[in-house]
C-alpha positions as CSV (number, residue, x, y, z in Angstrom):
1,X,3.8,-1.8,-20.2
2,X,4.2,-5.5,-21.0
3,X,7.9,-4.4,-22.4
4,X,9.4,-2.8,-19.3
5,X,8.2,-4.3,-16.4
6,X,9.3,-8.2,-15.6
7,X,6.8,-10.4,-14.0
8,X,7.3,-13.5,-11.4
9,X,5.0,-15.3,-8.9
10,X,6.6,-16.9,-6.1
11,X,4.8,-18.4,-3.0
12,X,1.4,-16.6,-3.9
13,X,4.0,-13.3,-4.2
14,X,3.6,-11.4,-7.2
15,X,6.7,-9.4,-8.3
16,X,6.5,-6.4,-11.4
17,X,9.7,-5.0,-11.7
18,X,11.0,-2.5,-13.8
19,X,14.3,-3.3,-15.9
20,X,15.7,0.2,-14.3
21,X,15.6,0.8,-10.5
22,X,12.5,3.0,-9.8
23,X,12.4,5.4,-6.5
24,X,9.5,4.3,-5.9
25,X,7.7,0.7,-4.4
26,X,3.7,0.0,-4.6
27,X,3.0,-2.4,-2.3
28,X,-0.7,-4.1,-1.5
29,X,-1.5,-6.4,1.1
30,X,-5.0,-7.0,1.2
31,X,-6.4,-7.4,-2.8
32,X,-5.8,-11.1,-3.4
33,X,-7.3,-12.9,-6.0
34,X,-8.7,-15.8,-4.2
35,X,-11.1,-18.0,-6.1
36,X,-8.0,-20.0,-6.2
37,X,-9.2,-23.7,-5.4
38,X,-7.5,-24.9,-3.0
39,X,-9.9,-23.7,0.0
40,X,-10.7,-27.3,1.2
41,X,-6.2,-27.6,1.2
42,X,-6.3,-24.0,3.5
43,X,-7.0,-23.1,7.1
44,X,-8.7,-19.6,7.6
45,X,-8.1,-17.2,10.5
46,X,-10.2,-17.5,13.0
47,X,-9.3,-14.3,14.6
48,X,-8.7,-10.8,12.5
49,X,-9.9,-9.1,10.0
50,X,-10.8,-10.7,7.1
51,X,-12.3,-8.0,4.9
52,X,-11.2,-8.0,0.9
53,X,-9.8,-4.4,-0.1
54,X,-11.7,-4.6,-3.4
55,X,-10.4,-2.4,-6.5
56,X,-7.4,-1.5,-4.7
57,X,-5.2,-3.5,-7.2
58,X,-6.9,-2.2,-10.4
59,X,-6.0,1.3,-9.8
60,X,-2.3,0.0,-8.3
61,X,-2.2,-1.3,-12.0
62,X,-3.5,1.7,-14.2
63,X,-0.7,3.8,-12.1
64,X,2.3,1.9,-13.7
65,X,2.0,2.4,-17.4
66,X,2.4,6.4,-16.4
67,X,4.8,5.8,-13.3
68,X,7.4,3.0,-13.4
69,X,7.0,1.7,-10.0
70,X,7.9,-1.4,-8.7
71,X,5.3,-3.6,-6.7
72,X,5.0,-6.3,-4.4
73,X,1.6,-7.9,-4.4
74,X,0.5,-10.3,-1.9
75,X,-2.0,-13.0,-3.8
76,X,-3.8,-14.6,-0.4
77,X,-6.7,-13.4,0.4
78,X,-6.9,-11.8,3.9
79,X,-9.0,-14.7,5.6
80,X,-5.8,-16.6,5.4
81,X,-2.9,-14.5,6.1
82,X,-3.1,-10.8,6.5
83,X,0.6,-9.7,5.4
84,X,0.0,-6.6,6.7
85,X,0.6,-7.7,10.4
86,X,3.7,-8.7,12.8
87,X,4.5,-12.8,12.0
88,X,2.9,-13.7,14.8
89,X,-0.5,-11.7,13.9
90,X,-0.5,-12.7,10.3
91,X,-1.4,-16.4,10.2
92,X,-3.0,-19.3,12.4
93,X,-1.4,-21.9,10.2
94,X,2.4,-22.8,9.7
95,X,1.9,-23.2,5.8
96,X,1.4,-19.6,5.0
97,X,4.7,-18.7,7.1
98,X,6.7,-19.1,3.6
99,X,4.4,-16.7,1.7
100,X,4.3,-14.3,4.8
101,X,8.0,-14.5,4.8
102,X,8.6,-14.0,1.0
103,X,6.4,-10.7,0.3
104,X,8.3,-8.9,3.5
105,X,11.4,-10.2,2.5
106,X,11.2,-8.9,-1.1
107,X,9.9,-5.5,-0.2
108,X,13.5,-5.4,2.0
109,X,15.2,-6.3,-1.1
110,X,13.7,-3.9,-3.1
111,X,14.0,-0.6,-0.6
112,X,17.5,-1.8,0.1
113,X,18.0,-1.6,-4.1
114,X,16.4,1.8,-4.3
115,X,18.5,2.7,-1.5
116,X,21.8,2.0,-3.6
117,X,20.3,4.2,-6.5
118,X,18.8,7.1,-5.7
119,X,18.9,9.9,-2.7
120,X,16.8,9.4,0.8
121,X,14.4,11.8,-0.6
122,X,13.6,10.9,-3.3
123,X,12.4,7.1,-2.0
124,X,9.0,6.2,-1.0
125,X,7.1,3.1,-0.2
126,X,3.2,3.7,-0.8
127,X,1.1,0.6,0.7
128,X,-2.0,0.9,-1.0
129,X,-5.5,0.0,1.0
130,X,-8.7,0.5,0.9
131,X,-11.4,1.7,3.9
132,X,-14.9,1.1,4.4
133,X,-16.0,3.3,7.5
134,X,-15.0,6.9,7.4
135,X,-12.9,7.5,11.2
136,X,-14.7,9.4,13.3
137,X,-13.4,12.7,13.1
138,X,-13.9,12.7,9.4
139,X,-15.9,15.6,8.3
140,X,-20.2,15.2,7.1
141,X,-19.4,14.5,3.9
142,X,-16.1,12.1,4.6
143,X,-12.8,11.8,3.2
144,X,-11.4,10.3,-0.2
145,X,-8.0,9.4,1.2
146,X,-6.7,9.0,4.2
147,X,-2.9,8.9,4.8
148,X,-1.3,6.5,7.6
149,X,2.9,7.6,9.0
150,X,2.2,6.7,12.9
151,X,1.6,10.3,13.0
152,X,4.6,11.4,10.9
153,X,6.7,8.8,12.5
154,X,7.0,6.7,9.0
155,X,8.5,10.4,7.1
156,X,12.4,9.9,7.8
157,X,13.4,12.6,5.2
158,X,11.6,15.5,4.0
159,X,8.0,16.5,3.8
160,X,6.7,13.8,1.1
161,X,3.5,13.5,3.1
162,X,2.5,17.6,3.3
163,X,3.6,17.0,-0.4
164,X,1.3,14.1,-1.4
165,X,-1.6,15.4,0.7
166,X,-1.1,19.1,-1.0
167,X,-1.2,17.6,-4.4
168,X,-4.1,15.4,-4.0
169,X,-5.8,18.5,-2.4
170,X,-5.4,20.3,-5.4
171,X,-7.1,17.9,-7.8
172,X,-10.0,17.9,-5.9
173,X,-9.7,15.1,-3.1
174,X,-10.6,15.6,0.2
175,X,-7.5,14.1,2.0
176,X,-7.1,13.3,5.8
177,X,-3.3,13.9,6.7
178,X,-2.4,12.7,10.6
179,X,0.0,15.5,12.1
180,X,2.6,14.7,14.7
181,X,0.3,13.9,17.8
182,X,-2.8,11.8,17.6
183,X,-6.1,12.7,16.0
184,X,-8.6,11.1,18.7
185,X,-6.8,9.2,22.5
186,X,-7.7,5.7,21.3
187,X,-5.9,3.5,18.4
188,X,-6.5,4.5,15.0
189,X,-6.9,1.7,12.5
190,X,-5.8,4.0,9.8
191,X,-3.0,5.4,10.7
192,X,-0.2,3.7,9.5
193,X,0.4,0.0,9.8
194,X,2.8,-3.3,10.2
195,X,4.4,-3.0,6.7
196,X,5.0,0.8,6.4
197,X,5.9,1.3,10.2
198,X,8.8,-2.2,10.0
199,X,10.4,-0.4,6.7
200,X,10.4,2.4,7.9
201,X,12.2,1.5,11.0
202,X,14.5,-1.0,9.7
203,X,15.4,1.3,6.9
204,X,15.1,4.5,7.5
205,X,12.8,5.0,4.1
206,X,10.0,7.6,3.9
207,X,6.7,5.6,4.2
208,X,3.1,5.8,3.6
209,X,-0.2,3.9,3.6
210,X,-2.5,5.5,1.4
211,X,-6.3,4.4,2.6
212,X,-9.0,4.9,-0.3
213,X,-12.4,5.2,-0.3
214,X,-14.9,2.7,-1.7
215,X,-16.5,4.9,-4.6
216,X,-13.1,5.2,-6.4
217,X,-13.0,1.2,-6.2
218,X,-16.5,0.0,-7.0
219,X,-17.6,-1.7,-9.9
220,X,-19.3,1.1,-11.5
221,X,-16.1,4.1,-10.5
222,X,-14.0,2.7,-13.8
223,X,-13.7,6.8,-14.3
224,X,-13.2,7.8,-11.0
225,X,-10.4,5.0,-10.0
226,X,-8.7,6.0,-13.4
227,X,-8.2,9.2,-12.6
228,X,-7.2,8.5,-9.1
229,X,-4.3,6.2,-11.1
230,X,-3.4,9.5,-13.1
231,X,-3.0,11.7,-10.2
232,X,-1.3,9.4,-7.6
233,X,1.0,8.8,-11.1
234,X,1.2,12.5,-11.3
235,X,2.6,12.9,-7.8
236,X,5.3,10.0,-8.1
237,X,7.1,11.9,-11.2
238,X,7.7,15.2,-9.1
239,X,9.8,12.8,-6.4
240,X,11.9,11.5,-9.5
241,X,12.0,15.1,-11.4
């Protein structure tokens, strides 16, 4: 991996690139690596969420050796700037404006390159999260996955979310899939957020936020967040077959 993929930080962005356009871009928001040191230098949110994805970038990570994705990692933690969120949402303080504005502009740049490579199918963007609380129409035993497009309003081309959710199904996960019209009358947290609904928009690029349950990111679910790596990999090499 350490020989195709090039590496930068930039304004607490973190960058892997492959040295050949991939159809594909990884991007996570909310697995920073805080413990950085400079918490007396930076102001937290007082409002929003603050809650740490934990083990969402691991299993980001053991996806790219078998899928040559590109990714676009956001390094702050969440208690200071949630880059999953509209500017005006993200931040309380002016000094994480440049980092806010760095990750969403280089997840333009790279849609816009995979644009110039490769057919509108064949694109995704997959914003990777993780959840706590199952939704409450999730069945007794609760889901793996959920999938967020603003209730198919993120798929621009295709069917790449039946797809995705038919695959995972397959190897054993118990995926929650929104259909056209709302699950439940009230706003669903899962469903689709800032990042994958704005890209989607501006760019007319098939979109997803994939949601992911805690006992594939734990300390002790090594096994089961590896295998989750191999399967999501699996899925990515049938867009690019």
């Amino acid at each position: 991996m350490k020989k195709d993929f090039a590496v930068s930080i930039d304004d607490y962005v973190q960058t892997l690139k492959v040295r050949h356009t991939s159809p594909v871009l990884l991007t996570v928001p909310h697995d920073g690596v805080g413990g950085l040191g400079l918490e007396p230098f930076l102001f937290s949110r007082k409002n929003g969420c603050h809650k740490h994805d934990v083990g969402v970038w691991p299993i980001v990570r053991d996806v790219l050796p078998l899928f040559e994705a590109n990714v676009v990692r956001g390094l702050l933690p969440r208690r200071y700037l949630d880059y999953n969120r509209a500017e005006d949402q993200a931040f309380e303080a002016p000094q994480f404006r440049s980092s806010y504005q760095a990750y969403h502009g280089r997840i333009f740049h790279e849609v816009r390159q995979m644009q110039n490579q490769f057919p509108a199918d064949q694109l995704l963007l997959l914003d990777v999260h993780g959840f706590g609380s199952q939704p409450p129409y999730a069945p007794r035993d609760g889901y793996d996955l959920i999938l967020g497009t603003g209730n198919r309003s993120t798929v621009k081309h295709g069917n790449v979310d039946r797809e995705f959710a038919a695959f995972l199904e397959s190897r054993g996960y118990k995926v929650f899939l929104p259909d056209a019209s709302p699950k439940q009358m009230s706003a669903d947290w899962l469903n689709g957020g800032f990042t994958v609904r704005s890209i989607s928009y501006a760019l007319c690029v098939n979109a997803i936020q994939i949601e992911i349950a805690p006992r594939f990111r734990h300390r002790n679910a090594a096994l089961c967040g590896t295998q989750l790596s191999h399967d999501i990999a699996a899925f990515l090499k049938t867009l690019a077959a």
